[in-house]
N, CA, C and O atoms as a GROMACS GRO file, in nm:
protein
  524
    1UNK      N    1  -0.588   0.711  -1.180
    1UNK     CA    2  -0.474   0.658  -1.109
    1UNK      C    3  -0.453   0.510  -1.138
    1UNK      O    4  -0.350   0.457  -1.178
    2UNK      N    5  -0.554   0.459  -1.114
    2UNK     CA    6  -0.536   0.304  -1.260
    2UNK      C    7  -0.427   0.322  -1.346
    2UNK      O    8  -0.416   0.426  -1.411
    3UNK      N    9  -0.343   0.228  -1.355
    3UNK     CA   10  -0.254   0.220  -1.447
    3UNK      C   11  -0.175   0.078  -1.495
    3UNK      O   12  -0.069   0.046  -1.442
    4UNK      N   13  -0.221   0.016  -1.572
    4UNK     CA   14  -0.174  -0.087  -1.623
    4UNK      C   15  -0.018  -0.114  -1.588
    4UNK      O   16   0.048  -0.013  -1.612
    5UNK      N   17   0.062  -0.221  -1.537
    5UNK     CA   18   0.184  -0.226  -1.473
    5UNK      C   19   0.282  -0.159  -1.410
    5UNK      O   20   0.404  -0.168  -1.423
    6UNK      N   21   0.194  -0.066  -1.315
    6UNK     CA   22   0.249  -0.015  -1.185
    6UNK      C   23   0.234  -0.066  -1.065
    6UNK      O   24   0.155  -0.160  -1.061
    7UNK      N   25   0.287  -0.035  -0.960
    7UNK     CA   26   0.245  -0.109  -0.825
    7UNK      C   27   0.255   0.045  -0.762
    7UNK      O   28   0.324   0.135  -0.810
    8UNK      N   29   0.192   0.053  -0.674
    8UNK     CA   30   0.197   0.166  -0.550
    8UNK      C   31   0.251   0.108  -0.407
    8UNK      O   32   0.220  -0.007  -0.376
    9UNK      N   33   0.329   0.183  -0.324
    9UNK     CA   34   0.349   0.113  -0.217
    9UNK      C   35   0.308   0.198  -0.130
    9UNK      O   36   0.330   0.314  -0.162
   10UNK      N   37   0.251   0.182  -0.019
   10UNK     CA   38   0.242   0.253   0.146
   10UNK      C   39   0.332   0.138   0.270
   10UNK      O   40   0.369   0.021   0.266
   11UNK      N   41   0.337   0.225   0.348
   11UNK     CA   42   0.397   0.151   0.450
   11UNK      C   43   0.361   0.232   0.575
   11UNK      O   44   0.329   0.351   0.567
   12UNK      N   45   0.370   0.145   0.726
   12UNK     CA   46   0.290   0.222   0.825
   12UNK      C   47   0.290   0.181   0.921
   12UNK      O   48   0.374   0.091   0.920
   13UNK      N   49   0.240   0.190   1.027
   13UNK     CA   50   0.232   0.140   1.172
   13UNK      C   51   0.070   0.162   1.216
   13UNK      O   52  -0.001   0.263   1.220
   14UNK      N   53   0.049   0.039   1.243
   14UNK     CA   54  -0.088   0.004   1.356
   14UNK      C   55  -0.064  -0.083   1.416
   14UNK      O   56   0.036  -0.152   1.395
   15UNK      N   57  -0.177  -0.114   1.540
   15UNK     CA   58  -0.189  -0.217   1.625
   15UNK      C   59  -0.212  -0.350   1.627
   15UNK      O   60  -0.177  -0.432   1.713
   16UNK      N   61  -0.289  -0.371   1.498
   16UNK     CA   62  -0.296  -0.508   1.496
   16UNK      C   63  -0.397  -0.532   1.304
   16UNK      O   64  -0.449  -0.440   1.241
   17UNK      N   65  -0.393  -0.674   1.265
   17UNK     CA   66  -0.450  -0.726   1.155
   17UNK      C   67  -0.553  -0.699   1.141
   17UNK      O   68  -0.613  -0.712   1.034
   18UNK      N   69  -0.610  -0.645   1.264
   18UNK     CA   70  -0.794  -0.641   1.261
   18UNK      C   71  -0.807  -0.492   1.171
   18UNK      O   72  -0.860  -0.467   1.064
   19UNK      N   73  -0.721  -0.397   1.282
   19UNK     CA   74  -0.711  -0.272   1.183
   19UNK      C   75  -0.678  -0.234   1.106
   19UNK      O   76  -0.685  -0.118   1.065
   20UNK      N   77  -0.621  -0.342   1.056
   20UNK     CA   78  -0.522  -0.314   0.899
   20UNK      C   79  -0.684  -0.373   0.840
   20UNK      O   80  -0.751  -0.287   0.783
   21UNK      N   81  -0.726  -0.466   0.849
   21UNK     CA   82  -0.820  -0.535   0.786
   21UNK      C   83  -0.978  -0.379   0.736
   21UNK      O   84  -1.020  -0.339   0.628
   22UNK      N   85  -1.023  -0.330   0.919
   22UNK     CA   86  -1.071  -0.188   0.875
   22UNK      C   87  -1.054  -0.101   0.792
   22UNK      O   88  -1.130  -0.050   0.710
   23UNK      N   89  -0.954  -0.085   0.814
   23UNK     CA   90  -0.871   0.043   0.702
   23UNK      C   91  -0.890  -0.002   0.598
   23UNK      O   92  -0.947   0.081   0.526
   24UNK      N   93  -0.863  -0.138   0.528
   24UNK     CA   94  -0.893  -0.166   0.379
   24UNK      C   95  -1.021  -0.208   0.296
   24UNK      O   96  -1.034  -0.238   0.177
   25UNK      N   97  -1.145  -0.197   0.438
   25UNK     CA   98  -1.264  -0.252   0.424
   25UNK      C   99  -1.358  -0.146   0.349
   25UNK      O  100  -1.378  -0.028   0.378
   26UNK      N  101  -1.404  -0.218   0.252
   26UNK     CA  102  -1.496  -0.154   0.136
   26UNK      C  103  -1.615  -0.168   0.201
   26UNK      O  104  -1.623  -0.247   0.295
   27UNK      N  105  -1.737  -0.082   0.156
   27UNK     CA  106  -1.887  -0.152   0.206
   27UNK      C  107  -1.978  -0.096   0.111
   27UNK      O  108  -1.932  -0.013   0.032
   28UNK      N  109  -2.075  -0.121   0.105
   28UNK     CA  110  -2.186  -0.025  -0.004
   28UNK      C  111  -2.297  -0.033   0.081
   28UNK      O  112  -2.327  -0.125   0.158
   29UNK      N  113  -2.369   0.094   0.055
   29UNK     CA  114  -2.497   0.158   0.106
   29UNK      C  115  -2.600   0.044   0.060
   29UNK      O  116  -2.600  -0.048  -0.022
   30UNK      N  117  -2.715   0.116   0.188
   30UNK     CA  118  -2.827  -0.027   0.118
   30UNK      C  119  -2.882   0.036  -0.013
   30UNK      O  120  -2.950  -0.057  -0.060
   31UNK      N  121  -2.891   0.125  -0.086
   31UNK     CA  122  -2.909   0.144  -0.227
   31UNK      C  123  -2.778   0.069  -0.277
   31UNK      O  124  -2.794   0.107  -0.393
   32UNK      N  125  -2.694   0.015  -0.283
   32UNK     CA  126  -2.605  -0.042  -0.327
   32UNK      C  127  -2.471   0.056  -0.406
   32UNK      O  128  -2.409   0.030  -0.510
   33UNK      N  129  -2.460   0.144  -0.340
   33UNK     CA  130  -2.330   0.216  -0.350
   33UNK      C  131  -2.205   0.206  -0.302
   33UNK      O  132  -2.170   0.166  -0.191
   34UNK      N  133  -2.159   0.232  -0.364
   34UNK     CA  134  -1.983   0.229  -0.328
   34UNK      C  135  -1.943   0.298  -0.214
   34UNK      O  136  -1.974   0.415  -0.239
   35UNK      N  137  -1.888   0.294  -0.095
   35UNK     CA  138  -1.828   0.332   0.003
   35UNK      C  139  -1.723   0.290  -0.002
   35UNK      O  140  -1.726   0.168  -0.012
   36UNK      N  141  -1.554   0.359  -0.001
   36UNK     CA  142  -1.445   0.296   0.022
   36UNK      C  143  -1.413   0.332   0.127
   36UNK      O  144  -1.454   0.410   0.213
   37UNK      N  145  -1.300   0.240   0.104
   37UNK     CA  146  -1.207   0.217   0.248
   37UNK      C  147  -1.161   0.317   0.325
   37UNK      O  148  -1.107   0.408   0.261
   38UNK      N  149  -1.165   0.333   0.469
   38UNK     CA  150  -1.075   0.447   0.492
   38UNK      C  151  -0.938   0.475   0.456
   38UNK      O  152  -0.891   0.586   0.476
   39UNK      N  153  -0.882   0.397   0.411
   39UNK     CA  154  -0.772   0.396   0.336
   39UNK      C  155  -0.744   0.519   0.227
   39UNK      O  156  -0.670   0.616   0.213
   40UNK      N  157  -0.866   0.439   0.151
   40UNK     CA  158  -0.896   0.498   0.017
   40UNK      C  159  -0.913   0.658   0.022
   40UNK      O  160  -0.855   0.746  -0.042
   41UNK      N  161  -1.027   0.666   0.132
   41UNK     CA  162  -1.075   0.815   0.130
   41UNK      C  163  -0.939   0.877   0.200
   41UNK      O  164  -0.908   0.976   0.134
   42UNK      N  165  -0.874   0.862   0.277
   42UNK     CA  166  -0.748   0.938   0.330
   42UNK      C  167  -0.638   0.972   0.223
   42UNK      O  168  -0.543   1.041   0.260
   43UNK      N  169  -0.642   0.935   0.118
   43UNK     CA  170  -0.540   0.950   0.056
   43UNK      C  171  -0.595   1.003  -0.093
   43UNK      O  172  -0.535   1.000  -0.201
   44UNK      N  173  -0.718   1.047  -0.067
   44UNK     CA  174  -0.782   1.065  -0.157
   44UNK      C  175  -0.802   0.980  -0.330
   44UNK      O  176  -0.788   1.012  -0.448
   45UNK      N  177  -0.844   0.856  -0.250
   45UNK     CA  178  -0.825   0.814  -0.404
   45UNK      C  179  -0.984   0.739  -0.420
   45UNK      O  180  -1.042   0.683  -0.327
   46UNK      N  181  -1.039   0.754  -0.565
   46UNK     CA  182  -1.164   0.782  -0.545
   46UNK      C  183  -1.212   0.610  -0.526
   46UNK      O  184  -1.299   0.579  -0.444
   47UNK      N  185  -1.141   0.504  -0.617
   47UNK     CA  186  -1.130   0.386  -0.612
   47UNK      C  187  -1.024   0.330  -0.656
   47UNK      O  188  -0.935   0.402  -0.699
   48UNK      N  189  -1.008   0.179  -0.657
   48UNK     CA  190  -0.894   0.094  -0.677
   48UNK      C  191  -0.949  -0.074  -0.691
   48UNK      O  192  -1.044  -0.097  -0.616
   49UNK      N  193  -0.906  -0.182  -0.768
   49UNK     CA  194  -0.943  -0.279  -0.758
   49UNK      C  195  -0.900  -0.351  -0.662
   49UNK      O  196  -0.783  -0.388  -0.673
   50UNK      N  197  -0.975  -0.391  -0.544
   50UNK     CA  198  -0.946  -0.460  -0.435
   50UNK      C  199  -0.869  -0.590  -0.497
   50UNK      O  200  -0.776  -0.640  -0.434
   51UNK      N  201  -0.914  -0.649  -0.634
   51UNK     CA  202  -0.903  -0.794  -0.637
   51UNK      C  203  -0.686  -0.785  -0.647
   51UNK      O  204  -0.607  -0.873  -0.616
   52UNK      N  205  -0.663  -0.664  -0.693
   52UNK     CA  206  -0.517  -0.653  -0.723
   52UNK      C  207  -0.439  -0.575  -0.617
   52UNK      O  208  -0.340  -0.510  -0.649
   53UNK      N  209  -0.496  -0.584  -0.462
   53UNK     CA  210  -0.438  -0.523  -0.370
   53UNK      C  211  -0.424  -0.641  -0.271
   53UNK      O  212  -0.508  -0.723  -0.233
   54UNK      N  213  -0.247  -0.619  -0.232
   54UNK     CA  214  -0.209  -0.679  -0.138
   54UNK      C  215  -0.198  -0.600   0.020
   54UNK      O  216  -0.184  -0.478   0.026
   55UNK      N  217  -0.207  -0.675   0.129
   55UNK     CA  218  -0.096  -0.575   0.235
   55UNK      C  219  -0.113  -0.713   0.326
   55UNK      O  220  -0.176  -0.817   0.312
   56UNK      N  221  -0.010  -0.652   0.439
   56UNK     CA  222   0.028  -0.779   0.556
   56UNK      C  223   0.071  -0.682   0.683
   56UNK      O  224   0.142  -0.581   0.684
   57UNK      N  225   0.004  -0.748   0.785
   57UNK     CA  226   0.078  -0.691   0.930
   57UNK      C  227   0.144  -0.766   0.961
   57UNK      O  228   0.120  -0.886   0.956
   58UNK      N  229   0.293  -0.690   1.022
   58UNK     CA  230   0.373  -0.780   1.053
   58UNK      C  231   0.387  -0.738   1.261
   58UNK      O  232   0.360  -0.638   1.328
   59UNK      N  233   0.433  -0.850   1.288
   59UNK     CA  234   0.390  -0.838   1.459
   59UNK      C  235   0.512  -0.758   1.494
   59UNK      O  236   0.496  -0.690   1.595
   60UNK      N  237   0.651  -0.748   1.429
   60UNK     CA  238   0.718  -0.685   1.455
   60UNK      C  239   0.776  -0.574   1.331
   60UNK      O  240   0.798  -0.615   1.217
   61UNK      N  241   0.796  -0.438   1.369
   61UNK     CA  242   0.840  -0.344   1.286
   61UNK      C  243   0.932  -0.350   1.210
   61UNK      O  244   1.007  -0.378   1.304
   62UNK      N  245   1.022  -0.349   1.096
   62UNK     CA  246   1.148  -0.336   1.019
   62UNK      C  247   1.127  -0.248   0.971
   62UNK      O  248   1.027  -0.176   0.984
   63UNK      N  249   1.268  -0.226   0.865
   63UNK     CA  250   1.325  -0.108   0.794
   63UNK      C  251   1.386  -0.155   0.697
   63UNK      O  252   1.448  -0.079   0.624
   64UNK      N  253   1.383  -0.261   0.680
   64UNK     CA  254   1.482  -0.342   0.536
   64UNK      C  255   1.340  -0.352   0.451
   64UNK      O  256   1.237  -0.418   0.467
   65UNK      N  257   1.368  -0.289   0.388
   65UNK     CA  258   1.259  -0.284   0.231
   65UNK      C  259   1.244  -0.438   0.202
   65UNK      O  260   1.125  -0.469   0.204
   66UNK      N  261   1.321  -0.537   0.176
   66UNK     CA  262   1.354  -0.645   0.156
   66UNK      C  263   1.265  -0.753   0.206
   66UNK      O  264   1.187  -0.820   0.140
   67UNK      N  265   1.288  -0.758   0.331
   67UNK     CA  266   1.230  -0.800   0.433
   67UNK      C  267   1.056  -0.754   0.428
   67UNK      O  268   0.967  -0.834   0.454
   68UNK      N  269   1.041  -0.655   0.400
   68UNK     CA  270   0.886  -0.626   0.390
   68UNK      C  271   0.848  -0.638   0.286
   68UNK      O  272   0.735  -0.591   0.294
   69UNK      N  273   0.864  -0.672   0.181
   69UNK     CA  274   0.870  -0.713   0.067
   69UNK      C  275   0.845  -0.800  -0.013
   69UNK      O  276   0.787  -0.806  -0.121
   70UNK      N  277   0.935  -0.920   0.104
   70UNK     CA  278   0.939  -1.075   0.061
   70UNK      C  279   0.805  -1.108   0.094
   70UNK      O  280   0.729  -1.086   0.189
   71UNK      N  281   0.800  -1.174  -0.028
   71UNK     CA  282   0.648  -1.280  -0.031
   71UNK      C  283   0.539  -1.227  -0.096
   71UNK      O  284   0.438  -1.297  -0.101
   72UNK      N  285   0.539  -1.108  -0.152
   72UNK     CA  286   0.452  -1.010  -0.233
   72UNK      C  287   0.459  -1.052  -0.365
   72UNK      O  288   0.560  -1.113  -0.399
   73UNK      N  289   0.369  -1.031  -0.448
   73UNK     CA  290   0.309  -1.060  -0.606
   73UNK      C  291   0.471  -0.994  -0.637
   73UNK      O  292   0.510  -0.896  -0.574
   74UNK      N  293   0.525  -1.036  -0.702
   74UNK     CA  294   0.636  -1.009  -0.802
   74UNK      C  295   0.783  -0.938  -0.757
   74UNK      O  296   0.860  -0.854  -0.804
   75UNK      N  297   0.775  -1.035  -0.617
   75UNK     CA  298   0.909  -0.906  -0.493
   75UNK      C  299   1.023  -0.917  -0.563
   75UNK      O  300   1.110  -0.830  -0.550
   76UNK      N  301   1.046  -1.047  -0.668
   76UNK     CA  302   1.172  -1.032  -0.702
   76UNK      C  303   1.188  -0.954  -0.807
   76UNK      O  304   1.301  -0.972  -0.854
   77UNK      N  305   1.104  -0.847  -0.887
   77UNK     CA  306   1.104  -0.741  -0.938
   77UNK      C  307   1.063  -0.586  -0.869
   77UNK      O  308   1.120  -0.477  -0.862
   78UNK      N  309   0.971  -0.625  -0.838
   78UNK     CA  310   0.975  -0.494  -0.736
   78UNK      C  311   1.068  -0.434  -0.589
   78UNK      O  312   1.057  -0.334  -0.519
   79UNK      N  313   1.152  -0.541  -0.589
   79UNK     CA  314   1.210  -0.506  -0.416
   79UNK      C  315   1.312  -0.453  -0.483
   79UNK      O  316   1.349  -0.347  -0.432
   80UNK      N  317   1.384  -0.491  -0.597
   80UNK     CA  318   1.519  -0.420  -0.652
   80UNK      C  319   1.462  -0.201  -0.741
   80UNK      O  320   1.515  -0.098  -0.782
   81UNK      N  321   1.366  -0.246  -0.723
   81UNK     CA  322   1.265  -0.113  -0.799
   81UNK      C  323   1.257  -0.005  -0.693
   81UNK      O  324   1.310   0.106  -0.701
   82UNK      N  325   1.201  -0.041  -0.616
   82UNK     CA  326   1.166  -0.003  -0.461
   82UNK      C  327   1.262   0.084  -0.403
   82UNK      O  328   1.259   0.206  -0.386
   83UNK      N  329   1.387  -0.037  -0.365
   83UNK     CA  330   1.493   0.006  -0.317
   83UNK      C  331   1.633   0.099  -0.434
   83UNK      O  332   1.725   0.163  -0.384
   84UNK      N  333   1.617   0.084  -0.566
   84UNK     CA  334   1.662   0.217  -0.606
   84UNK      C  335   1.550   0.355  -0.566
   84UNK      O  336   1.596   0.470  -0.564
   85UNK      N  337   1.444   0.336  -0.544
   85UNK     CA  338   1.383   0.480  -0.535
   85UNK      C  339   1.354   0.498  -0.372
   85UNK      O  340   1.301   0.605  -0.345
   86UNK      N  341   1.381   0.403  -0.252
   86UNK     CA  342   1.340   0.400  -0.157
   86UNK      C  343   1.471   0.459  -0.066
   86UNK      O  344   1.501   0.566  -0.014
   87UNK      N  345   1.540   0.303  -0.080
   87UNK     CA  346   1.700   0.280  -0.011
   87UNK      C  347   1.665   0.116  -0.008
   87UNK      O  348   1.560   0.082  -0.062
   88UNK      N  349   1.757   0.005   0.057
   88UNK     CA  350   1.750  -0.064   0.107
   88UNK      C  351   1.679  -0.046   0.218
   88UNK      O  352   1.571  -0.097   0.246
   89UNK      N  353   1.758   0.045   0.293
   89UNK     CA  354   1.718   0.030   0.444
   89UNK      C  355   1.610   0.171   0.471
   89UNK      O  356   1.666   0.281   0.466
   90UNK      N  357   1.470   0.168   0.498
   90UNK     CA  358   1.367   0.279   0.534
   90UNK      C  359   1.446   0.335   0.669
   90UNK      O  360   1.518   0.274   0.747
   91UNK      N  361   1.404   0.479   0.667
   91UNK     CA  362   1.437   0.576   0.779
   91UNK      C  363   1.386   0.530   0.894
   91UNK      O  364   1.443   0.526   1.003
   92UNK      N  365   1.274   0.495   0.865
   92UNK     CA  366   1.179   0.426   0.971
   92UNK      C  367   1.164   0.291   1.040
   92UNK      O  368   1.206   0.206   0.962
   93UNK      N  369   1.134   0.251   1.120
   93UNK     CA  370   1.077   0.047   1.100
   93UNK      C  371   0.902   0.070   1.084
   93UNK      O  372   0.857   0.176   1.128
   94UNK      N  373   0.818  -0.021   1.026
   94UNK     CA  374   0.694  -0.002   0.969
   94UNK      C  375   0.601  -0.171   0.994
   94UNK      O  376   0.658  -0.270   0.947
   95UNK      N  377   0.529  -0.182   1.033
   95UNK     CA  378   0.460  -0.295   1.064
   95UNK      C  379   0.392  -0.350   0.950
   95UNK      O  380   0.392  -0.468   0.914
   96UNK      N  381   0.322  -0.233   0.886
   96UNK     CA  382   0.235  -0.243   0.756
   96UNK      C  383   0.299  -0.242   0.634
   96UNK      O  384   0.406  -0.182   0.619
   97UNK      N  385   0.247  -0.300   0.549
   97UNK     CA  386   0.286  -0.305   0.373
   97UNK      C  387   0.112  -0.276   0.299
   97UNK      O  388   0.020  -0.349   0.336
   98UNK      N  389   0.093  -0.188   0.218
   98UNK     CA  390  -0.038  -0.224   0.102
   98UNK      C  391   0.038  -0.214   0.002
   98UNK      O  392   0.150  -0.175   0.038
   99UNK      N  393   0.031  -0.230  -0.100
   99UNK     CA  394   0.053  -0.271  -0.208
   99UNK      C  395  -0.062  -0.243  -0.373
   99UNK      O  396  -0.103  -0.342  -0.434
  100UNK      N  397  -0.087  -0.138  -0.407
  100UNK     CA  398  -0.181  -0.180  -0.548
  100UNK      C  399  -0.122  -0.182  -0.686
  100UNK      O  400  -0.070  -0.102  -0.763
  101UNK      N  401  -0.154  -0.308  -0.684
  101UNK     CA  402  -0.098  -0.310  -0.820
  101UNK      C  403  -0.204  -0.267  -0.928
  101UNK      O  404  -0.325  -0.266  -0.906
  102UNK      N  405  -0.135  -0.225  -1.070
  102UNK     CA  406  -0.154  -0.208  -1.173
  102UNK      C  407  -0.240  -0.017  -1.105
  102UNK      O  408  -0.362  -0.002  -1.112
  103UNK      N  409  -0.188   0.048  -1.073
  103UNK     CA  410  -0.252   0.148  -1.009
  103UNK      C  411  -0.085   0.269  -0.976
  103UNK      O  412   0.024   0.253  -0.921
  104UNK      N  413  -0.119   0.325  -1.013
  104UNK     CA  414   0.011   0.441  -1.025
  104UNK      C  415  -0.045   0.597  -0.929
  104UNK      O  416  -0.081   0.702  -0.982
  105UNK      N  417  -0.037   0.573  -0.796
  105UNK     CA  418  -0.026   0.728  -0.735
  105UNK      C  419   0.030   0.805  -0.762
  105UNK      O  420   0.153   0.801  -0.774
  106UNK      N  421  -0.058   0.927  -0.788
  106UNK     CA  422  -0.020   1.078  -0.792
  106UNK      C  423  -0.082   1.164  -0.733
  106UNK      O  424  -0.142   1.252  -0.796
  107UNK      N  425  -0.081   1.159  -0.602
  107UNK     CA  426  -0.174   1.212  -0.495
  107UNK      C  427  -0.101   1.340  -0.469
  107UNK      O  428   0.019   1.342  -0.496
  108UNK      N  429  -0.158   1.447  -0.419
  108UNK     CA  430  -0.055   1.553  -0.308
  108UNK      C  431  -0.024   1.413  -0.216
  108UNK      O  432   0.045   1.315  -0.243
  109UNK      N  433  -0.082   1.435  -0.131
  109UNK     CA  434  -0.114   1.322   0.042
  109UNK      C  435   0.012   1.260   0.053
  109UNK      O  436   0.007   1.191  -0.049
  110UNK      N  437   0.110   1.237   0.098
  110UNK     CA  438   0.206   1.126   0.117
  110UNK      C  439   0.179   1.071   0.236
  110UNK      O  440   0.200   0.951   0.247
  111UNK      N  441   0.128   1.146   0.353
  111UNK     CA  442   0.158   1.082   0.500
  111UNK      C  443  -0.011   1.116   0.542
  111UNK      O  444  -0.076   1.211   0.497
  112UNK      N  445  -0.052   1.022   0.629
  112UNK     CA  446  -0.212   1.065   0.656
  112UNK      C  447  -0.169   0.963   0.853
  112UNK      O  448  -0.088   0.874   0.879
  113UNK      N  449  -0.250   1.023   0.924
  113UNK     CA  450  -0.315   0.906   1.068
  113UNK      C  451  -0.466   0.901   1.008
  113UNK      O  452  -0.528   0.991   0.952
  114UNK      N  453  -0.506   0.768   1.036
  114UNK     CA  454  -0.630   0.729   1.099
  114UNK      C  455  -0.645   0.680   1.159
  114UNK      O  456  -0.597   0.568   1.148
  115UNK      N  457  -0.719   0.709   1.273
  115UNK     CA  458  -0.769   0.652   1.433
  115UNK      C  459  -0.580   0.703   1.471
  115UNK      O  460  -0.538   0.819   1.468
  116UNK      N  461  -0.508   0.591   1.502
  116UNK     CA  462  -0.406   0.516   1.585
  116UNK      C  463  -0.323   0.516   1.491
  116UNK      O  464  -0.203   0.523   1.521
  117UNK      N  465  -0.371   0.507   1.326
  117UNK     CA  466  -0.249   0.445   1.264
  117UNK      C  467  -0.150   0.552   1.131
  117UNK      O  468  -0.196   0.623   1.041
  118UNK      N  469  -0.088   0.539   1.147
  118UNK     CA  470  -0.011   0.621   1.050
  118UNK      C  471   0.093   0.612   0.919
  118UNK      O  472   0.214   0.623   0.902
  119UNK      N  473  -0.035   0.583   0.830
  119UNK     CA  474   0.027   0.536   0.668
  119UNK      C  475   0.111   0.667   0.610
  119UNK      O  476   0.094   0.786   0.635
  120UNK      N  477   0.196   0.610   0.534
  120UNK     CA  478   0.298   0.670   0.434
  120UNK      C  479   0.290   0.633   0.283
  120UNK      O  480   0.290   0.514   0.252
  121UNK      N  481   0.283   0.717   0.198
  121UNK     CA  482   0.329   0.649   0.027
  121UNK      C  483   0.434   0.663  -0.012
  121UNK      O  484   0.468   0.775  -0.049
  122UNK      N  485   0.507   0.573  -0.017
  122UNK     CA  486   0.716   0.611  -0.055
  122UNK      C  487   0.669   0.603  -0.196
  122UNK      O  488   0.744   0.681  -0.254
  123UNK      N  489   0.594   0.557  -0.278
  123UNK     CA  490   0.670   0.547  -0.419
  123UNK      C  491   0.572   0.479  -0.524
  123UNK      O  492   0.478   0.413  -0.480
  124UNK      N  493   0.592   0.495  -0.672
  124UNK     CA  494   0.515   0.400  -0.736
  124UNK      C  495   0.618   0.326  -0.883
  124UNK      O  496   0.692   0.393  -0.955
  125UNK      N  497   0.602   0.230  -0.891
  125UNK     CA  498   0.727   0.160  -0.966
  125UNK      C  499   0.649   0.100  -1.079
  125UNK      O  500   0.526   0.110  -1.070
  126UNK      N  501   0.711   0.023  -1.213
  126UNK     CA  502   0.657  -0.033  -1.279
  126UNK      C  503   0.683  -0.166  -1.241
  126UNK      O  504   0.766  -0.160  -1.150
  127UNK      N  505   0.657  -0.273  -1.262
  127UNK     CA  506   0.637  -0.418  -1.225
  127UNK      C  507   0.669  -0.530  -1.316
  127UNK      O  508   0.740  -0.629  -1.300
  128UNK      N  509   0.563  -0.467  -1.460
  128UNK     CA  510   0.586  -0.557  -1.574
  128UNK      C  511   0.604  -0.478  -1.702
  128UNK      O  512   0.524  -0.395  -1.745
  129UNK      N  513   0.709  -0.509  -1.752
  129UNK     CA  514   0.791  -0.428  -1.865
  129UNK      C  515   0.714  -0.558  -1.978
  129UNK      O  516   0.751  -0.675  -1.986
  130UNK      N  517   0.599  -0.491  -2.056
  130UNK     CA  518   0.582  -0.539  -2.164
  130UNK      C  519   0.705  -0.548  -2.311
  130UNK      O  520   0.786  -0.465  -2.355
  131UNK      N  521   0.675  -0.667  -2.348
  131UNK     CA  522   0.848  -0.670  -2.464
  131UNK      C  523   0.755  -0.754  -2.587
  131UNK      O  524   0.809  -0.787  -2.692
   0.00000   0.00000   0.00000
């Protein structure tokens, strides 16, 4: 699922930064193994490079793609990407954004809860058009 100039998007609703922060928290066993995120394991994905993943809680919900958007690694290419395959405006309003770049989903999974919170995957776009 690695993929050199893609971005993946989720979007979602939880309670607060702490649990967005959980959900994306990696750990390794004391033999020094890989444990991912609950994130990760819900959506079945086996890994991902943390160093190229964004996300943000926002204190209040929207629905303008735009708006959740702004301020992300490369929004002024990806928000026009997004929103041909999204809409402008989401069905929903959504608190959460993750973001992986260079990583292309092809999961079954689109919609998962954990604990309280309830992630979505709208889509996966390219980012950087090598020329």
């Amino acid at each position: 699922m690695q993929k050199e100039g893609f971005v993946s998007f989720w979007v979602g609703n939880i309670n607060s930064s702490e649990e967005l922060d959980n959900l994306l928290e990696i750990s390794y066993t004391e033999d020094g193994d890989f444990i991912s995120s609950m994130f990760a394991r819900s959506f079945g994905i086996d890994r991902y490079d943390d160093a190229v993943r964004e996300a943000d809680f926002y204190d209040e919900a929207d629905n303008s793609l735009s708006r959740l958007l702004e301020g992300f690694s490369y929004d002024d290419d990806i928000i026009p990407k997004f929103s041909l395959l999204c809409g402008a405006q989401l069905p929903s309003e959504y608190n959460v954004v993750i973001l992986l770049y260079n990583f292309k989903y092809e999961g079954i999974k689109k919609k998962t809860a954990i604990n309280k919170s309830n992630l979505e995957f709208l889509g996966a776009v390219e980012y950087l058009l090598f020329r």
